[in-house]
Structure formats: C-alpha cells, structure tokens
Backbone as a printed PyTorch tensor [residue, N CA C, xyz], in Angstrom:
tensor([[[258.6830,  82.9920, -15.9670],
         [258.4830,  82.2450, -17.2090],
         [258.3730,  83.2260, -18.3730]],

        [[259.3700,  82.6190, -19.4870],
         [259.0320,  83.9040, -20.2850],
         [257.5080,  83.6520, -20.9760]],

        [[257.1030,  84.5720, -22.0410],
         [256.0310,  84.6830, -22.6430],
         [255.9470,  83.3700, -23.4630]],

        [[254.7330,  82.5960, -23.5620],
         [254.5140,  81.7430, -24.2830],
         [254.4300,  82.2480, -25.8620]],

        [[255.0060,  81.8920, -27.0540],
         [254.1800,  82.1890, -28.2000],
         [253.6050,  81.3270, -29.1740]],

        [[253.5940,  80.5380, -28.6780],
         [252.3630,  79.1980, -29.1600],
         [252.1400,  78.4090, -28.0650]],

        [[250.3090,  78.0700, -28.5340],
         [250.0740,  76.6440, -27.4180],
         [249.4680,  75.8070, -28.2260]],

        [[249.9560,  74.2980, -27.4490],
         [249.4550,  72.9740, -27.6850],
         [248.0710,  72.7170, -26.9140]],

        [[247.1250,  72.4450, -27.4950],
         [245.5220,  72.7650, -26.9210],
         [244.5310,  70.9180, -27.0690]],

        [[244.8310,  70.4420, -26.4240],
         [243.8890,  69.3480, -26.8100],
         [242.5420,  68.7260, -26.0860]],

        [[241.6640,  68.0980, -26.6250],
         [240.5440,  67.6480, -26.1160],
         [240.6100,  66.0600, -26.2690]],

        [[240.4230,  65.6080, -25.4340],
         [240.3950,  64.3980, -24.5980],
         [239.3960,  63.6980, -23.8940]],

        [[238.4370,  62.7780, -24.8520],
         [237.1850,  62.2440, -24.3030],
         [237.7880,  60.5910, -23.6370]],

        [[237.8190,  60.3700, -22.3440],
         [238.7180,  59.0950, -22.1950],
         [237.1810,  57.8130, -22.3820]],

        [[237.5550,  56.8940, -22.1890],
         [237.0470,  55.5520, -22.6830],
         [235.6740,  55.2540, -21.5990]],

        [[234.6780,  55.2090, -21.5060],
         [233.4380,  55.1940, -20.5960],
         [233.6930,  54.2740, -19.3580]],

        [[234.0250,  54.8250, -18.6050],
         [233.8240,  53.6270, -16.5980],
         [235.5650,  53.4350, -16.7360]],

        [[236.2340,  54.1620, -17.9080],
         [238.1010,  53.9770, -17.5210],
         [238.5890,  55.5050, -17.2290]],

        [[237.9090,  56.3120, -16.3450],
         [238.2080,  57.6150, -16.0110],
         [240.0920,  57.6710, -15.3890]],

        [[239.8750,  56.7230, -14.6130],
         [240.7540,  56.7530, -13.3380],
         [242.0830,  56.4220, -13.9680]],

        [[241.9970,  55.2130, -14.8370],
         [242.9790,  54.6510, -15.7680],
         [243.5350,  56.1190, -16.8150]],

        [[242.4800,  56.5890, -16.9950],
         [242.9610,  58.1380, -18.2040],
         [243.7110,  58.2220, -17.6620]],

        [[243.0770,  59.1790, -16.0210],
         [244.1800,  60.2630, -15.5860],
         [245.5730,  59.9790, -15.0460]],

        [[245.6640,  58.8900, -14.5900],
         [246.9290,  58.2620, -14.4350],
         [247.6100,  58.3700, -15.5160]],

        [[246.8870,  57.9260, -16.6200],
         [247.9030,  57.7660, -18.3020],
         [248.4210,  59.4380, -18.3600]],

        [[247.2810,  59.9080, -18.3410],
         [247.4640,  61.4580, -18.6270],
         [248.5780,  62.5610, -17.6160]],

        [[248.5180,  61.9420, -17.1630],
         [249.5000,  62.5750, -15.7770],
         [251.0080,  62.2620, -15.9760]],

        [[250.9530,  61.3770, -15.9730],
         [252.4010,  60.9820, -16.7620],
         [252.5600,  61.0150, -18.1600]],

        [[252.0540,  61.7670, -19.0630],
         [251.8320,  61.7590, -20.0860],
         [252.0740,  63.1180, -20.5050]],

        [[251.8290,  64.3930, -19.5490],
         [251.2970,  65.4790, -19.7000],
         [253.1250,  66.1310, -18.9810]],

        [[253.6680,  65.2170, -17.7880],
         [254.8460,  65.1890, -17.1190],
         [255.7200,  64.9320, -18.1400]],

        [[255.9910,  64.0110, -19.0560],
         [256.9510,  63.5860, -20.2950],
         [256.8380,  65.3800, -20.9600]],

        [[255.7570,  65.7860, -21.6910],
         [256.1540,  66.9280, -22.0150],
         [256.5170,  68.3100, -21.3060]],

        [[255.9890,  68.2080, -20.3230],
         [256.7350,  69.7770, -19.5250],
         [258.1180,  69.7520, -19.3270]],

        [[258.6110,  68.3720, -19.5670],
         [259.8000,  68.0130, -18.8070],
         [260.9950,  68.5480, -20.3080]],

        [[260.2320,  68.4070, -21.3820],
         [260.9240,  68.8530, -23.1250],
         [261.5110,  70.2470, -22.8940]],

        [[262.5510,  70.4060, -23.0690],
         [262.9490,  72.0380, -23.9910],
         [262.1290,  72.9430, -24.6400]],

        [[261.6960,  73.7790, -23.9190],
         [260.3670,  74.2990, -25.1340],
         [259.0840,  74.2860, -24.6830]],

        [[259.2610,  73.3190, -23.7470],
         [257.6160,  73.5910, -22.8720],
         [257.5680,  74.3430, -21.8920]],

        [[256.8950,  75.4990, -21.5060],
         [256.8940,  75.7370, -20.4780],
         [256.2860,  76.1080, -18.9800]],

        [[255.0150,  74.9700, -19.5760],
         [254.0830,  74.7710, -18.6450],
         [253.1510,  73.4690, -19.1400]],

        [[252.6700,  72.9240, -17.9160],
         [252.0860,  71.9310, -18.2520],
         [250.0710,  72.0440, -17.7240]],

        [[249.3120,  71.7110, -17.9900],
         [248.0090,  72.3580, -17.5700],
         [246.6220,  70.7290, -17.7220]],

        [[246.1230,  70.2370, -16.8360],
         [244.7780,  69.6510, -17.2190],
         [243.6810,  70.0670, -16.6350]],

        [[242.6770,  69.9370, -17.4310],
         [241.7430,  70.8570, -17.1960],
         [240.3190,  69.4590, -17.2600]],

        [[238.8540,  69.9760, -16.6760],
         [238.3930,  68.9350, -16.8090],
         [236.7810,  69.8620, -17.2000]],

        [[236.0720,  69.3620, -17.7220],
         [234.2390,  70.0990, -18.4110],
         [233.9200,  70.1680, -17.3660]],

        [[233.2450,  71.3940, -16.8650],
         [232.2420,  71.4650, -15.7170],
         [231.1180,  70.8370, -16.0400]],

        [[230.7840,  71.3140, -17.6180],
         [229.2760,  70.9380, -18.3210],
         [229.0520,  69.6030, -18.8910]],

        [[227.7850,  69.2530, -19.1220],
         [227.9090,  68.0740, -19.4950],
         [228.0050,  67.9610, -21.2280]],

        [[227.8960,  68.5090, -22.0810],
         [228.2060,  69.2350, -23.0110],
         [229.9240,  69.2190, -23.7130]],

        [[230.0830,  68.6400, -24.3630],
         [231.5660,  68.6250, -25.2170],
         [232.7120,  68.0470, -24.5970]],

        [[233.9070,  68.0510, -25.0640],
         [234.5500,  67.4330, -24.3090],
         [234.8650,  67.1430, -23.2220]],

        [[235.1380,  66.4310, -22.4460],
         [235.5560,  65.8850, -21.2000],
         [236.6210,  66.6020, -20.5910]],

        [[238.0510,  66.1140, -21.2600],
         [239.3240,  66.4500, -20.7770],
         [239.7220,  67.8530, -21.4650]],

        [[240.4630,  68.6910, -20.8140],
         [241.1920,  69.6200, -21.7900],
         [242.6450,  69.1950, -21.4810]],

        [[243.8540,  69.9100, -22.2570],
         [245.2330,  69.5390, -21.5130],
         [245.6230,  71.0190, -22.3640]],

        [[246.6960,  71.6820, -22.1930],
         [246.9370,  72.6790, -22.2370],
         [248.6000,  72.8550, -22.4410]],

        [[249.4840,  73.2560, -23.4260],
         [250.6920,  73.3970, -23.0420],
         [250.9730,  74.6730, -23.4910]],

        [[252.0420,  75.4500, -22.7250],
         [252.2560,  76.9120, -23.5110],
         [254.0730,  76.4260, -23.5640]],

        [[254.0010,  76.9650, -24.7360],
         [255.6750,  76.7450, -25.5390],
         [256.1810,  78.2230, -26.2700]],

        [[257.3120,  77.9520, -25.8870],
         [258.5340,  78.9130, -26.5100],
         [257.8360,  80.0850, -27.8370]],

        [[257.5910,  78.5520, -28.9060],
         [257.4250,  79.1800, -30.1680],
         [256.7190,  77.5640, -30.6660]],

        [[255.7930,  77.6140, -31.6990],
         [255.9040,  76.6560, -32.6730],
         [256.1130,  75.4350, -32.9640]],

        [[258.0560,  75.5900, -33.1090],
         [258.9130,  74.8700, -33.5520],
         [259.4950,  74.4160, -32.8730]],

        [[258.7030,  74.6460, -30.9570],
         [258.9160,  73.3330, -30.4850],
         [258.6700,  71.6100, -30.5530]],

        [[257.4910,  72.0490, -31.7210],
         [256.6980,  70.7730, -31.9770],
         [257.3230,  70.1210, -32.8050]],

        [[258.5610,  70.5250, -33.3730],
         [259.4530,  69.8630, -35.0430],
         [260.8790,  69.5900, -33.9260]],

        [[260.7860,  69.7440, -32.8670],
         [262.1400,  69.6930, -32.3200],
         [262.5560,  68.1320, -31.4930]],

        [[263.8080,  67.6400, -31.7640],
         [263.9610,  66.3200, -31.9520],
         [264.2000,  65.9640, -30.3860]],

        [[263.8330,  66.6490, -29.5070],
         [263.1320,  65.7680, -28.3650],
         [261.7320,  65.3340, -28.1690]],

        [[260.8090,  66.3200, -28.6110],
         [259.1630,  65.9280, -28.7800],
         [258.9820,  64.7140, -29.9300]],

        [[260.2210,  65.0920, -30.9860],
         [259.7730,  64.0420, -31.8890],
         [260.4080,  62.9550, -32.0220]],

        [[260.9830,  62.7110, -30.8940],
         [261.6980,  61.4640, -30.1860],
         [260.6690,  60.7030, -29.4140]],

        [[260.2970,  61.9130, -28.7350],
         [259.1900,  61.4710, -27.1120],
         [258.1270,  60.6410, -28.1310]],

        [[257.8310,  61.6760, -29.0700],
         [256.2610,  60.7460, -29.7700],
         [256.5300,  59.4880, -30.3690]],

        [[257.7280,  59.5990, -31.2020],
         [258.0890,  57.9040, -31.6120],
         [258.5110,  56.7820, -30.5480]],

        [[259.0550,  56.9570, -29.3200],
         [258.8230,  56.3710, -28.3320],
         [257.9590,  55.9430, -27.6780]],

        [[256.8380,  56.4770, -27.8080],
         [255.3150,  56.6370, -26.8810],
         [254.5570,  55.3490, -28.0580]],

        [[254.9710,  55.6020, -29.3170],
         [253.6810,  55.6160, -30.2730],
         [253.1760,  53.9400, -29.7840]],

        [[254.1890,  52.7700, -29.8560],
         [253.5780,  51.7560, -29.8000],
         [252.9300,  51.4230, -27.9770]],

        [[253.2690,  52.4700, -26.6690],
         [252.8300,  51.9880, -25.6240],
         [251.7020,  52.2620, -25.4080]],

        [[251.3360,  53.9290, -26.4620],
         [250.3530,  54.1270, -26.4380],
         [249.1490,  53.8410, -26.9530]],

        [[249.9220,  53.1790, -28.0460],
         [248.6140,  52.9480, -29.2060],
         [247.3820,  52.2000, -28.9970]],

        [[247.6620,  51.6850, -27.8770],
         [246.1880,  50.1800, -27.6370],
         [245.6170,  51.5040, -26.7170]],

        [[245.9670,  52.4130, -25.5530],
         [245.0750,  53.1930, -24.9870],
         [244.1950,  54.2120, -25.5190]],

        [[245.0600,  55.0270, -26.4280],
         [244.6020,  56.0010, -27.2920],
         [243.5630,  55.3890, -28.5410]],

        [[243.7580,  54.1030, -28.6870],
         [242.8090,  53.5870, -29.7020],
         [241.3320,  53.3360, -29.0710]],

        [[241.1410,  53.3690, -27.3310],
         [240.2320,  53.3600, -26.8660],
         [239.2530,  54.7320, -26.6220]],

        [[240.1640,  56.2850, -27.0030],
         [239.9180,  57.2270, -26.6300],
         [238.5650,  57.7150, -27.4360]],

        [[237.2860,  58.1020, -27.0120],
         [236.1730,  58.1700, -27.9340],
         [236.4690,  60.1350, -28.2110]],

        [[237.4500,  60.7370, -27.9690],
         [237.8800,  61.9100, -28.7040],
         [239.4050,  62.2580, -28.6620]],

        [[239.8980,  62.5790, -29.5170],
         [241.0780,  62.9270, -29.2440],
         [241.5640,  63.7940, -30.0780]],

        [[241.5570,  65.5360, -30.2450],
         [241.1430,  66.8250, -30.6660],
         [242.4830,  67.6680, -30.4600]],

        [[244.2030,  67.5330, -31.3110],
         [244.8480,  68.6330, -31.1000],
         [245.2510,  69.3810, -31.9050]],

        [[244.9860,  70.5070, -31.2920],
         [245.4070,  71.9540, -32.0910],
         [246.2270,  72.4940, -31.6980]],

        [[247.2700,  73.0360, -32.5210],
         [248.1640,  74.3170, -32.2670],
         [247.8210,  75.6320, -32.5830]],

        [[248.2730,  76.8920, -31.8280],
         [247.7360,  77.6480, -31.7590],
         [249.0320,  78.5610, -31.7390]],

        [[249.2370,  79.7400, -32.4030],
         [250.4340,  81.2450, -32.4220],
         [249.4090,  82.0690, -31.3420]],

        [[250.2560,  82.6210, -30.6970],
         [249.5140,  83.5270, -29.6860],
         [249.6090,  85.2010, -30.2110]],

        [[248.7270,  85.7960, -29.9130],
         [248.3810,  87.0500, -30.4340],
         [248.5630,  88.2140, -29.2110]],

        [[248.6410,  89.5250, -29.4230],
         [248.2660,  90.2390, -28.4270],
         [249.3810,  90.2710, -27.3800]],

        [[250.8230,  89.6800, -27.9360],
         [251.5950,  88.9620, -26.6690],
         [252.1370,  91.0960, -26.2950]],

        [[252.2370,  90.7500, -25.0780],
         [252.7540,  91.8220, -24.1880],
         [251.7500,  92.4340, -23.5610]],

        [[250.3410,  92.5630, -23.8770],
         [249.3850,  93.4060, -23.3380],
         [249.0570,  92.7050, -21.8890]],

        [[248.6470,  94.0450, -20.8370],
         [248.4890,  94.2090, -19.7450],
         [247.5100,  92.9810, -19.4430]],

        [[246.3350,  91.9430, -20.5120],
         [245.3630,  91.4900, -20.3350],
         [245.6770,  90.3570, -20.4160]],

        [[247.2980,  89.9690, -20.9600],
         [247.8630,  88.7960, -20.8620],
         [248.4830,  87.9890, -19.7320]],

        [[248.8510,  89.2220, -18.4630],
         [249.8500,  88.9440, -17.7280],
         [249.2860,  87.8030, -16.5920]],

        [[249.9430,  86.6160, -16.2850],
         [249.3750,  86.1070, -15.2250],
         [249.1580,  86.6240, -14.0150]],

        [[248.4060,  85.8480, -13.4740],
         [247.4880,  86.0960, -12.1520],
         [247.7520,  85.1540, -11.1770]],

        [[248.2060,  84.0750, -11.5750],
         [248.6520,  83.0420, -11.1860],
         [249.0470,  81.6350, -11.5370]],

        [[249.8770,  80.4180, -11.1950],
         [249.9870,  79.7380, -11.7530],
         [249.1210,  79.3130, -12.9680]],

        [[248.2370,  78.2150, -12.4570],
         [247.2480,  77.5970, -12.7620],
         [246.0780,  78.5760, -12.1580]],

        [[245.3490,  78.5230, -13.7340],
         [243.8970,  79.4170, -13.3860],
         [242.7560,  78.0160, -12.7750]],

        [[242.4590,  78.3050, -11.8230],
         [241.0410,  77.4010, -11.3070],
         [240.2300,  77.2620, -12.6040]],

        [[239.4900,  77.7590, -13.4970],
         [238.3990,  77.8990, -14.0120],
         [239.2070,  78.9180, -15.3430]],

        [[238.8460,  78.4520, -16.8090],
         [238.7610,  78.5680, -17.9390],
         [237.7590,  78.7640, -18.5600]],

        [[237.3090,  79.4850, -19.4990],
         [236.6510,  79.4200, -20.4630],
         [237.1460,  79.7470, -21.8240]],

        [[237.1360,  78.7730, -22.5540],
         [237.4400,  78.5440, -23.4940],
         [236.1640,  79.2420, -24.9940]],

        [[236.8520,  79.8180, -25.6730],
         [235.7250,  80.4710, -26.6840],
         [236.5410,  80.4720, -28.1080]],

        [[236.0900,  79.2610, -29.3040],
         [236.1800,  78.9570, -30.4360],
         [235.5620,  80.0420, -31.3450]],

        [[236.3460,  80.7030, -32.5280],
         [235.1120,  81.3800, -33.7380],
         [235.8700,  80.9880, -34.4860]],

        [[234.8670,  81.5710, -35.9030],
         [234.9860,  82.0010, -37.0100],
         [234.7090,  82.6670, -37.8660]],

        [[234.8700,  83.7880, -37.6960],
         [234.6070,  84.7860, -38.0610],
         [234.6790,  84.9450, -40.0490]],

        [[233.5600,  85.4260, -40.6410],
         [233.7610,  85.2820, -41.8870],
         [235.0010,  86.1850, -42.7310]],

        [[235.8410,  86.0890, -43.5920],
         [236.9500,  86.2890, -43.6310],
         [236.7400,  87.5280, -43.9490]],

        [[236.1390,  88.1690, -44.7630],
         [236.3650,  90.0040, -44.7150],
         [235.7270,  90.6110, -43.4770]],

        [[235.1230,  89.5790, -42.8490],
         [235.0580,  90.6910, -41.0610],
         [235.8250,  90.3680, -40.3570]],

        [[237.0740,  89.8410, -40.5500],
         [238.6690,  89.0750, -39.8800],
         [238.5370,  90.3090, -38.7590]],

        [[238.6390,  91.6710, -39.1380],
         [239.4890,  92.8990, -38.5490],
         [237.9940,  93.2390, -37.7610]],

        [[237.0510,  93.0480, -38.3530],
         [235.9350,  93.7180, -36.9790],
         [235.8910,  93.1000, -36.0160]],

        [[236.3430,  91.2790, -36.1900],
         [236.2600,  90.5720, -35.2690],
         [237.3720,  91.1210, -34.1920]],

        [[238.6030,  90.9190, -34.7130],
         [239.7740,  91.5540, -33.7730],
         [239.7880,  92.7740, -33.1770]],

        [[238.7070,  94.2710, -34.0780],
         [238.3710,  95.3980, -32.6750],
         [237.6920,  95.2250, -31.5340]],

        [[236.5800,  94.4530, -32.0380],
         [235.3340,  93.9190, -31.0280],
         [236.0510,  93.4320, -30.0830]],

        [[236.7010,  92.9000, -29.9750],
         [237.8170,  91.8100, -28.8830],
         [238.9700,  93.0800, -28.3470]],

        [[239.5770,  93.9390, -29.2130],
         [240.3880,  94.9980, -28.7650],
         [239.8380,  96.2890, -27.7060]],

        [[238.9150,  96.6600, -28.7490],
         [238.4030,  97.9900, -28.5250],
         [237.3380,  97.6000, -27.3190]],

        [[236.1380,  97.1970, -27.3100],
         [235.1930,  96.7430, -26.1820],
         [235.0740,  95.2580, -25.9130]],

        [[235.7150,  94.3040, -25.8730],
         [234.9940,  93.2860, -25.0890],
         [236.3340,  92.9300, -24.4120]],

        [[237.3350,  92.9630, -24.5240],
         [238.9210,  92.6370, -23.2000],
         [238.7040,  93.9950, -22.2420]],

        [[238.0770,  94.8900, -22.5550],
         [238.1130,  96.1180, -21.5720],
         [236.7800,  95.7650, -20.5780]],

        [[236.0770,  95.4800, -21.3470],
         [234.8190,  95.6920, -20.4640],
         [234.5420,  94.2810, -19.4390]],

        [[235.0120,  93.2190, -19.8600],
         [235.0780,  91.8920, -19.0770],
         [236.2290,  92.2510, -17.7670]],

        [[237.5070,  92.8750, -18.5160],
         [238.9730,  92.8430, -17.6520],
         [238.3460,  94.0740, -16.8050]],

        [[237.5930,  95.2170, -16.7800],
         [237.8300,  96.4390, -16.0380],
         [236.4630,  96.6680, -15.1390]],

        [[235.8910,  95.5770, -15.4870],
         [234.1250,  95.6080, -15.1560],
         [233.6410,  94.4180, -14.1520]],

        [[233.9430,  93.1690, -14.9800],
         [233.7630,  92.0690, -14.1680],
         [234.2180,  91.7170, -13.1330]],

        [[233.9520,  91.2930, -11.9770],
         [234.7180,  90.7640, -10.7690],
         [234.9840,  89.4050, -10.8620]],

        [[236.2900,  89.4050, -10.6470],
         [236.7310,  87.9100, -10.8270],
         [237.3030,  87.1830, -12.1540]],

        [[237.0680,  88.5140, -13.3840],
         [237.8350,  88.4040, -14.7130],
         [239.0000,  88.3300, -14.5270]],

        [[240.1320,  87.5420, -14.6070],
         [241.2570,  87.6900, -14.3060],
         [242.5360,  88.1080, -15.5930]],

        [[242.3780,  87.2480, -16.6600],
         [243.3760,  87.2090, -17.8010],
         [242.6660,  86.8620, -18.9130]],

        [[242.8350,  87.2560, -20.6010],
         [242.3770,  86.8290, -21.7750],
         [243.7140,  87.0890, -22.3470]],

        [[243.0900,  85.3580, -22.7070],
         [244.6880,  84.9360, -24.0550],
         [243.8100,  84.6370, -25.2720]],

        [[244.2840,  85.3290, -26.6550],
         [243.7530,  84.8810, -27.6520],
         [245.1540,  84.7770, -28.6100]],

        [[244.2440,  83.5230, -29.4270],
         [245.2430,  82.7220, -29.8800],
         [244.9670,  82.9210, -31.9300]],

        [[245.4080,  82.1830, -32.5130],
         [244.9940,  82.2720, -33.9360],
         [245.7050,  80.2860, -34.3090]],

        [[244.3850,  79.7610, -34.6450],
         [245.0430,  78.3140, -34.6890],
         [246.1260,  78.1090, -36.1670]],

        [[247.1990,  77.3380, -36.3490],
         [247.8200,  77.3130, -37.5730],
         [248.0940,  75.5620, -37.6640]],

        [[247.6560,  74.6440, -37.1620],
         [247.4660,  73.3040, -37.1850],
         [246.3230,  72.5740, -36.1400]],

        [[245.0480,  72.2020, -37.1930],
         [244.3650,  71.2530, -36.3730],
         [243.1280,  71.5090, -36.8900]],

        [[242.1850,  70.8900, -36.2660],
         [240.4030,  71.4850, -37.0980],
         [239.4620,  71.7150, -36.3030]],

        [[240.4180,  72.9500, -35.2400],
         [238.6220,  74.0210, -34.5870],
         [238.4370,  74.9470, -35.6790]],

        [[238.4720,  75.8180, -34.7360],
         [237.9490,  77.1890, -35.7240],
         [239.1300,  78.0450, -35.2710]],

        [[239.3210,  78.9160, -36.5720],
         [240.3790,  79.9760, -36.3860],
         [241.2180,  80.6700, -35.3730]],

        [[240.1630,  81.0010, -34.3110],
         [240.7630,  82.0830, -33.0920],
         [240.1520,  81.4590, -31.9410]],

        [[240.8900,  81.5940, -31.0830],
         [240.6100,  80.6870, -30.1530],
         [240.6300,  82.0480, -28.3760]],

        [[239.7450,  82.3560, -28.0260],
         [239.9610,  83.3750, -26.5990],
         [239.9310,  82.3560, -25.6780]],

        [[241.1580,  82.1330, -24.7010],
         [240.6630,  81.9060, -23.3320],
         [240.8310,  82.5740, -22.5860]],

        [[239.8420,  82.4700, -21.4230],
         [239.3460,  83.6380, -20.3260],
         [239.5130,  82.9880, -18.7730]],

        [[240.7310,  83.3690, -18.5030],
         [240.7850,  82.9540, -16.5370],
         [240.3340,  83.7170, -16.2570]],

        [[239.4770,  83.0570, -15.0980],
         [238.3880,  83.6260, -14.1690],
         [238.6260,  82.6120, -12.9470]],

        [[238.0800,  83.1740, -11.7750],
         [237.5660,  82.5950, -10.5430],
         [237.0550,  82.0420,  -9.9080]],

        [[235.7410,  81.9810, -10.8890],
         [234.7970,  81.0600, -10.6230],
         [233.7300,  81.2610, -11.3290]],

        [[232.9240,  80.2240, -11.9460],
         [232.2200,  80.2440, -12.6530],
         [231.1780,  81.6140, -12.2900]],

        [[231.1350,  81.8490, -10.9370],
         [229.7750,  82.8730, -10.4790],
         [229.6820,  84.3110, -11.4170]],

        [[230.6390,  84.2910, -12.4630],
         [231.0210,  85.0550, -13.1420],
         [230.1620,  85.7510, -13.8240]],

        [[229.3770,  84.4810, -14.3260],
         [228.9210,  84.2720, -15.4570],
         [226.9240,  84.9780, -14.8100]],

        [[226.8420,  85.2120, -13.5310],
         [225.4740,  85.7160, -12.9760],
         [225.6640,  87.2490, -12.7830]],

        [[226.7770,  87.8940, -12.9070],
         [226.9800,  89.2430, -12.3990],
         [226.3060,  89.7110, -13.4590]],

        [[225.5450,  91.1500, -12.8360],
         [225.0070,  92.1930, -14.0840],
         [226.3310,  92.8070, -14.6130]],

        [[227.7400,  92.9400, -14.6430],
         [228.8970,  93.5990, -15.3330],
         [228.8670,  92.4080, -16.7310]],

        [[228.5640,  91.1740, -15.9740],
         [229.2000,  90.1620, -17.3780],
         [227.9410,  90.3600, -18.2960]],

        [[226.7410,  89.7900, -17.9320],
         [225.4060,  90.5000, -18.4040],
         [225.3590,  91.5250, -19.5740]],

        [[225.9560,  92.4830, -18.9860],
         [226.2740,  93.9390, -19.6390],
         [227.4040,  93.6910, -20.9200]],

        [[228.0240,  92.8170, -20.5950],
         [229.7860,  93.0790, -21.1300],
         [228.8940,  91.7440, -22.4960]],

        [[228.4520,  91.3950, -22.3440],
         [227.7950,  90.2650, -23.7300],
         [226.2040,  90.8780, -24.1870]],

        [[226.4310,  92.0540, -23.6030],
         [224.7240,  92.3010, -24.5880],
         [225.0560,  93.8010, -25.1860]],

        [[225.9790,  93.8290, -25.9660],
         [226.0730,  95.2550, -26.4720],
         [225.7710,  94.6220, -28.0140]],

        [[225.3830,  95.8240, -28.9610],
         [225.1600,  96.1960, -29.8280],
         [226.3890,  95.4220, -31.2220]],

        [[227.7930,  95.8500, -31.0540],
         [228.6100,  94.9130, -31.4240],
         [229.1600,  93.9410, -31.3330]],

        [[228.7390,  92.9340, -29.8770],
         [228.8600,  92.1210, -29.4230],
         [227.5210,  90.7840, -30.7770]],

        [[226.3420,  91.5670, -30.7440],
         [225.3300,  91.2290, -31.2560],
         [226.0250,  90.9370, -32.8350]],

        [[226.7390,  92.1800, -33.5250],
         [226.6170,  91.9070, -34.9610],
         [228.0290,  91.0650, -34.7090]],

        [[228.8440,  90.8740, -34.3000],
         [229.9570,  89.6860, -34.2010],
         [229.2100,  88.3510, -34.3230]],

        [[228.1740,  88.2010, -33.4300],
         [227.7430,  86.5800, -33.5330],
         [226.8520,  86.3460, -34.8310]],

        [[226.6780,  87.6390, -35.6730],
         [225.9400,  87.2850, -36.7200],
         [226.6420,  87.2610, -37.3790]],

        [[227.9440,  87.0630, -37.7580],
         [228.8550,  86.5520, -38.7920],
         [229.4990,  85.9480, -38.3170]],

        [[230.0180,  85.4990, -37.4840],
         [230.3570,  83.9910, -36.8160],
         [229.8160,  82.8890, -37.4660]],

        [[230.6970,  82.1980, -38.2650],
         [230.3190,  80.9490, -38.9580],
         [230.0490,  79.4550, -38.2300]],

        [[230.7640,  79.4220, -37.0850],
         [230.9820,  78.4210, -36.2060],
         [231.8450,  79.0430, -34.9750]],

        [[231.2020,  78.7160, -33.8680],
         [231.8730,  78.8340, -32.4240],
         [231.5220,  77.8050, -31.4320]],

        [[232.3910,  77.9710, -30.2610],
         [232.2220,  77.0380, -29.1360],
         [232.4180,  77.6640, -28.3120]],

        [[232.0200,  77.6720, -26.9400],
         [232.2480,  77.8410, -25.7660],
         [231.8350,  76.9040, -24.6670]],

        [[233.3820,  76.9900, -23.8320],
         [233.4290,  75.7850, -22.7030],
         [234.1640,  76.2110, -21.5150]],

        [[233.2220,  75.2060, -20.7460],
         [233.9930,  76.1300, -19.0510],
         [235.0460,  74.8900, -18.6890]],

        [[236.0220,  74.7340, -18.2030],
         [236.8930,  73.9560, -17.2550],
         [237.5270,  74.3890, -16.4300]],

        [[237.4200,  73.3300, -15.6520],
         [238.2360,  73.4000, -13.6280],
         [239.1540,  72.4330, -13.7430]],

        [[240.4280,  73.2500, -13.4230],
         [241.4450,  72.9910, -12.9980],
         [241.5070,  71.5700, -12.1670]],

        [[242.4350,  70.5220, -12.9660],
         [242.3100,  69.1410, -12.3400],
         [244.1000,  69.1370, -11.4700]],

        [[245.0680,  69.4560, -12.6660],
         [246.7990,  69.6270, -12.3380],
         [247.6950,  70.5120, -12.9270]],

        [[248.2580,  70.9440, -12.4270],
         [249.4890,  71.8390, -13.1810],
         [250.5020,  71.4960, -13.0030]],

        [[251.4550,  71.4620, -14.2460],
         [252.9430,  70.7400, -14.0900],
         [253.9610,  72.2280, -13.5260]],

        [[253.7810,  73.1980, -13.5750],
         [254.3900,  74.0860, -13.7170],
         [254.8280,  74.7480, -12.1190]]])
C-alpha cells in the first residue's frame, strides 16, 4: 500500500440500546468507501474507556482531494436521503480531515494490518510554540516511546485542515493497553519537556481504541 497522505478520522456516538443496528449500518458504510479510488484502507475502532466517544472509523487516502473526487461525491449524494433518518438519530457525529506529516520516517512504517489498540492524542499547542511542540514529538518523545517501550509499535502524526478538533492529531499503535503500566512509558511522559509542552497546550484529548474491523 502506498503511503497514505491524508486521513478521514471520525467519531461516532450511535443511538442508546441501537448498538447492533450502528454496526451493521457502519460496516457497510465504512465497505462503500474503501471500495472508492483513493481510499486505501478502511479501519473501525471502538472506546475502551467510558469517557468520549464511542465509535472511531478511520480512513487513510491517497491525498486530500480524494474527498472533492466525483466518486465520494457521488457516494455521499446517494447515501444522503437513506441515511438521513439514521444519522439524525446519531447523539455524535465528529469528522475531521487530517494531511499527514513526518511521511517516510522509520516511526511510520506499518507493523501490521490493522493495529489492535490505538491511542489517539488531540493538541493545541499555542501558536508561537508550533515548532517546540513539533521537536518535543521529533527530538524526545517518538524516540523514547518507539526505542524504550515494549509493545510501542508505530506513531502517525497528522496536522488537521477540515473539521473542529484541535490542530495535530498523534496516533500511537500499540499492543495492548499494558503499555500504559511499564516503568519505560512512565519514564517516556515524565520528562522535563514533556512537562513544559502540556503547559502550553491549549486543549487536548487522549483516547484508547480496540480494533472492532478492517476493510483492508
């Protein structure tokens, strides 16, 4: 597969006691787009925590301007009226596009299809510390998670250019949540610049998800 350089990222709270009904919708829903020119993977993901969204769904594309291209924007005017009574039931429905950053580095390369377990990490970094934010992430925290942790597998960071999280978006395949008890990870989130990053962080999120399907 070649390199993704944008992803389609959405959050998906489905309708209370209609779980089962989602994922069916979503499954065939998630199949219509992998199946587009331009997609080239398909991904659902589900909250371990009880905490924020429910669903994740995940697409990695070509470029962009797969999203302006007149099969997706066929697929969506087709969809709009079958969908509209389900999606009007949806109590979240959260998508962002995202340009991918960092593309070629060793910390990008897959590990495998579908990662079991995600963590997902939202900022915003205040705009004249744009560039400390991006060493902190260069220089010590992709080295020390990727070369330290057991079970760190891949970090993709993204930069959003349509939708309303927050700016930069890291996700982190891993293995399993047990990740998160090792003294390496411990270590790898209590340094000194790790500290002054979250004090100019205007807004962030972080979220774990397990792997529900992969179209790919």
């Amino acid at each position: 597969m070649p390199d993704a350089k944008a992803l389609m990222y959405v959050h998906m709270d489905p309708p209370v006691g209609r779980e089962d009904e989602f994922h069916a919708w979503y499954d065939d829903h998630a199949a219509k787009r992998f199946a587009l020119p331009g997609f080239l993977s398909a991904r659902r993901y589900w909250n371990v925590n009880l905490h924020g969204p429910r669903h994740m769904a995940w697409y990695d594309l070509e470029d962009v301007s797969v999203l302006q291209s007149p099969e997706y924007l066929g697929l969506r005017t087709k969809e709009l009226e079958y969908d509209k009574e389900f999606m009007g039931r949806l109590t979240m429905n959260d998508r962002r596009v995202y340009r991918a950053l960092d593309l070629g580095q060793p910390w990008t390369r897959p590990w495998t299809d579908h990662a079991p377990f995600m963590i997902t990490m939202t900022m915003d970094p205040r705009p004249e510390m744009v560039e400390d934010y991006h060493q902190w992430y260069l220089q010590e925290h992709i080295p020390m998670l990727m070369e330290t942790v057991p079970g760190w597998r891949r970090i993709l960071r993204f930069q959003q250019v349509d939708g309303n999280g927050s700016s930069f978006l890291a996700i982190h395949e891993i293995e399993s949540p047990e990740v998160f008890q090792t003294p390496e990870f411990k270590a790898a989130t209590s340094t000194p610049w790790r500290d002054k990053v979250f004090s100019y962080v205007t807004r962030r999120e972080r979220l774990t998800f397990q792997l529900l399907k992969g179209f790919a």
